[in-house]
C-alpha positions in Angstrom: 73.6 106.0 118.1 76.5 107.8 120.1 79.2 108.6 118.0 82.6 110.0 118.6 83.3 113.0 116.6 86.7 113.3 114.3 87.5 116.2 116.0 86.8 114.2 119.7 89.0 110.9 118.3 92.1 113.2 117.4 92.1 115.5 120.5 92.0 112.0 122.8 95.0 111.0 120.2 97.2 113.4 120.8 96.5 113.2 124.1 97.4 109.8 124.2 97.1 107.1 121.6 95.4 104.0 120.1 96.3 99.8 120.1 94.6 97.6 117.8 94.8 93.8 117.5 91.9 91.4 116.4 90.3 88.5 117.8 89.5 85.7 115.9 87.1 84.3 118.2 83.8 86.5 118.1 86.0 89.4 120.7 83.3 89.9 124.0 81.2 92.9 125.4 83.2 92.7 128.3 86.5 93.9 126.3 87.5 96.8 124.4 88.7 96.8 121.0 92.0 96.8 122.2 91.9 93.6 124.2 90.1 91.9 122.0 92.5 92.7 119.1 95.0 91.5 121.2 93.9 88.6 121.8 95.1 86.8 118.1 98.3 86.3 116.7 97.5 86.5 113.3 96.9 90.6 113.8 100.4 91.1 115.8 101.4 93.4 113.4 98.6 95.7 114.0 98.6 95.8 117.7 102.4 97.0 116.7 101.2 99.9 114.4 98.4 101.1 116.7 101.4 100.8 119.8 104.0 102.6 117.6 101.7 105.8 116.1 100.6 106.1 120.6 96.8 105.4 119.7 96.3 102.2 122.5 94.4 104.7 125.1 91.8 106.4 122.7 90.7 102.8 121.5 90.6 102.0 124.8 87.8 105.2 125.2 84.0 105.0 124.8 83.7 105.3 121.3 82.2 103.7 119.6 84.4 102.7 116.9 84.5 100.4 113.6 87.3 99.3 113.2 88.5 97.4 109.7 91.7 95.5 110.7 94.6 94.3 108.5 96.0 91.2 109.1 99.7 90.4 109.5 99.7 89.1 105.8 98.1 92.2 104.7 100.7 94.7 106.4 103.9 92.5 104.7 102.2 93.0 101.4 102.1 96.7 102.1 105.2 97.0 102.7 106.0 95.2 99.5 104.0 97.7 97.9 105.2 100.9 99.5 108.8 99.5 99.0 110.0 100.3 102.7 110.7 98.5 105.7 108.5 97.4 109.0 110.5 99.7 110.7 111.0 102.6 108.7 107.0 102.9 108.4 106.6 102.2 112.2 109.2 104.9 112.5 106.8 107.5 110.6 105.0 108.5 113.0 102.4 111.0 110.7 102.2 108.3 107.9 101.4 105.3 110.1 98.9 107.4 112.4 96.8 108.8 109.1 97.3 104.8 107.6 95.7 103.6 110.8 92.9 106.3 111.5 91.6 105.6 108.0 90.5 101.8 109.1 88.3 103.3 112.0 84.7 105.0 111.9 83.7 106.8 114.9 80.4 104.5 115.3 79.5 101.4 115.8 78.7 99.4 112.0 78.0 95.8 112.5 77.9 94.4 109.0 74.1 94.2 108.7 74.5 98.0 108.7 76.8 98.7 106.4 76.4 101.4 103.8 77.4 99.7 101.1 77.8 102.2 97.7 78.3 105.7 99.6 81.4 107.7 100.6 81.8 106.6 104.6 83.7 109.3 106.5 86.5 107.9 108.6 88.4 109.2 111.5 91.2 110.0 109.3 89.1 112.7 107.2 88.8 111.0 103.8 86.4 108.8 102.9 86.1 104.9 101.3 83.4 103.3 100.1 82.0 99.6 100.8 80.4 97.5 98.0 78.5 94.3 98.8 79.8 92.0 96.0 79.2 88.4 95.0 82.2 87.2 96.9 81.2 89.5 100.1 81.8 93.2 101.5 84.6 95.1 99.6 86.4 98.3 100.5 87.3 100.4 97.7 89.9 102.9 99.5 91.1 106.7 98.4 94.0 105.1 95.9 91.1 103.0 93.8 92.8 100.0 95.8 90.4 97.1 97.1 90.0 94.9 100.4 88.1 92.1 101.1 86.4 91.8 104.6 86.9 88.7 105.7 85.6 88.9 108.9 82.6 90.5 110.7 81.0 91.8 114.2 83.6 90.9 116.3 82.3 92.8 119.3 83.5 94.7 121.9 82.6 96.7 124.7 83.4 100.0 122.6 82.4 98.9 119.5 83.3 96.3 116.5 85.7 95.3 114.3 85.3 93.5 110.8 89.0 91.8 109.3 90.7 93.2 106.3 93.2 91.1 103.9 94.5 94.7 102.6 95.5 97.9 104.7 93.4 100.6 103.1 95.2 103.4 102.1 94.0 107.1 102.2 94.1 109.9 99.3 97.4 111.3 98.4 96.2 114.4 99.8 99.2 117.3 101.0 99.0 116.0 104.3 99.3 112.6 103.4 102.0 113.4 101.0 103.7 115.3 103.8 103.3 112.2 106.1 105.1 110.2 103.6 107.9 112.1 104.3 109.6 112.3 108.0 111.7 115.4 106.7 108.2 117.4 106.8 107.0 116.0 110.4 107.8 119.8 112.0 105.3 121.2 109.0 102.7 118.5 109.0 102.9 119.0 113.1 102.2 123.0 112.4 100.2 122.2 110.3 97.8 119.8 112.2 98.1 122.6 115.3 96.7 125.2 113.4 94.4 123.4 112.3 94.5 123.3 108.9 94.4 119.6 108.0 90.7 119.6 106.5 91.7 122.7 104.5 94.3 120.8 102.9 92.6 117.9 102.6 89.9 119.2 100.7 89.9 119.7 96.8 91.9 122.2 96.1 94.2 122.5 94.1 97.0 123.4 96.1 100.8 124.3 95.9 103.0 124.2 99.2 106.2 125.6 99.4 107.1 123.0 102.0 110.1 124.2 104.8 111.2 121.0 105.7 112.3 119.9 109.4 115.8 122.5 108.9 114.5 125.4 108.0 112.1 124.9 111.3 114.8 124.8 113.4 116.5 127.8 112.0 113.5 130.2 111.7 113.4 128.9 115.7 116.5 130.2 116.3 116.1 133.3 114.1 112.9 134.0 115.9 114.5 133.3 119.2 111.4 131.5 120.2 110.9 127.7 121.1 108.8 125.3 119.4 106.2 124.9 121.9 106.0 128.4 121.9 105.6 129.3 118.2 102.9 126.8 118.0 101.4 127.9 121.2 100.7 131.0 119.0 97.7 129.6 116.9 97.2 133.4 115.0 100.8 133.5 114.3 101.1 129.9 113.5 97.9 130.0 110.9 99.4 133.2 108.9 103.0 131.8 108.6 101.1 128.5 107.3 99.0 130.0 105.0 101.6 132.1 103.8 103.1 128.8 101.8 100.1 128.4 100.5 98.7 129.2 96.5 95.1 127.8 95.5 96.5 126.9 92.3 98.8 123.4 91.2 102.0 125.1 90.2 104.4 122.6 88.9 108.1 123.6 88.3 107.6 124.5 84.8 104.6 126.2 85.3 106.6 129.4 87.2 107.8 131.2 84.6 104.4 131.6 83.7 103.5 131.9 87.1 105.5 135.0 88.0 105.1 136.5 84.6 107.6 137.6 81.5 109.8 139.5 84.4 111.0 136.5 86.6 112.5 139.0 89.1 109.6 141.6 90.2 106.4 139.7 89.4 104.5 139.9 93.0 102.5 136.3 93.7 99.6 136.8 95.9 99.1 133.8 98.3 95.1 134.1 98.5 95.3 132.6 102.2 96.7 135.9 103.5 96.6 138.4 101.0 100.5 138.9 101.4 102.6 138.6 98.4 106.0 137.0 97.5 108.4 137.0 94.4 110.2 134.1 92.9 113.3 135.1 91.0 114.9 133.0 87.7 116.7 131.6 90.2 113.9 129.8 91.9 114.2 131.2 95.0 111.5 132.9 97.0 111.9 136.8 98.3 109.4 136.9 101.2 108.0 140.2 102.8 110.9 141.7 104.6 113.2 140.3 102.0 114.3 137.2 103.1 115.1 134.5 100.6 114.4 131.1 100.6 115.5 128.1 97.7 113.2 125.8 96.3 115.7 122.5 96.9 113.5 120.3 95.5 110.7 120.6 93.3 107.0 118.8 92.1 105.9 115.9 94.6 102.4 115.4 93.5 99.6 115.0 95.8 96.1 114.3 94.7 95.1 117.5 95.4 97.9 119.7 94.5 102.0 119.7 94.4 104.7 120.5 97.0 107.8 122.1 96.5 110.4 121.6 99.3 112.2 125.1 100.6 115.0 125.8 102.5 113.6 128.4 104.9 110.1 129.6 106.7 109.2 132.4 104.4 107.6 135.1 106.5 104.9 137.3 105.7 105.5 140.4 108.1 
């Protein structure tokens, strides 16, 4: 079996994007997964999703692909759940891509070949796990949620796709938790250039000191660089990154203790780089050349560590 690597499927992402929609009717080698997704009503909502996160073109590629896809009841639930608008999570560009890459494998699985009871990979990066239960197949996903597959081997020409009454939901990992967020999409877009998504994905723990999307724009002008071009600079780009970055959970009132019985001189190695920091009683970071930074807001858990939101791109040279 072919398969379409993670690394492949993201690339082909960000080059263009993915659609998804679901036929009811058994879908045809002759069509992709995105025409025949498109081709019933009652999975409008996902054809919408996969539109709005740019990911019609890479479903439209060779795969192969399972796909598990929510119907339009399942994405109104979820937005029930998640307390937050069709358009505000259409709108998120991070969140609704990482939602959507976690219903695809890059192979093709017709339900005879399922691997029910093991951790499956998915395109996303985390894993889920399918059991085959009296009342049929049964996605347990990264939260310890459930979803019922409703519907199997609906074929097409790059693969097949198996109905969902639940959109899946991956671990609260950093990235995800960053996702949740659109005031971090200038981080979570560093950090995904540099390449450090499966880092942070993995187990950890971690503490960010998160700039959000206005400190980007000021270290930009500060550097007087561009964007394109600061994230053009992969080396830079990594070290800057890692430089937020303690292999530790530090929670707010764990700093003190962190920084040791002298608030204002303890150094704090970051690990990633081997450059240090201070934190002051203030709560505000001193980077290497001096510059300070304020934690604004403080402890939003992840499953695999806790962000604190900063005011400024702390530098380490």
């Amino acid at each position: 079996m072919n398969t379409l690597s993670k690394r492949q499927f993201l690339k082909l992402s960000l080059a263009s994007g993915v659609a998804l929609s679901l036929s009811a009717c058994g879908g045809g080698d002759d069509n992709d997964i995105v025409d025949v997704l498109s081709d019933s009503p009652e999975y409008s909502l996902l054809v919408e999703a996969v539109q709005a996160a740019g990911l019609v073109d890479t479903l439209k590629g060779r795969g192969p692909f399972t796909v598990f896809a929510p119907t339009n009841t399942a994405f109104v639930n979820l937005l029930g759940e998640l307390g937050t608008t069709k358009d505000a999570l259409f709108a998120n560009k991070p969140l609704l891509t990482a939602v959507l890459t976690y219903h695809v494998l890059a192979a093709r699985v017709p339900a005879a070949d399922i691997p029910f009871g093991t951790n499956t990979e998915t395109v996303q990066g985390s894993t889920l796990r399918i059991d085959n239960t009296a009342g049929g197949p049964v996605i347990t996903d990264g939260r310890g949620r459930t979803s019922s597959i409703k519907v199997t081997n609906l074929y097409a020409s790059n693969g097949v796709i198996h109905g969902v009454d639940k959109v899946i939901l991956p671990p609260n990992t950093i990235p995800v938790a960053l996702a949740f967020d659109p005031n971090f999409s200038i981080l979570l877009e560093a950090i995904q250039t540099a390449g450090l998504v499966s880092l942070l994905q993995s187990t950890g723990p971690f503490t960010i000191f998160a700039p959000n999307n206005a400190a980007f724009a000021a270290a930009l002008v500060e550097l007087n660089t561009t964007k394109e071009a600061l994230f053009a600079n992969k080396t830079l780009l990594t070290d800057v990154l890692k430089y937020h970055v303690l292999i530790q959970r530090v929670l707010a009132a764990d700093v003190v203790a962190l920084i040791g019985a002298n608030p204002d001189s303890g150094p704090i190695s970051t690990a990633l780089t081997g450059a240090t920091f201070k934190i002051n009683s203030s709560l505000q970071i001193i980077d290497a050349l001096n510059r300070t930074a304020n934690i604004v807001d403080t402890d939003v858990l992840a499953s695999n560590g806790v962000l604190h939101e900063i005011d400024k791109v702390i530098l380490p040279v």
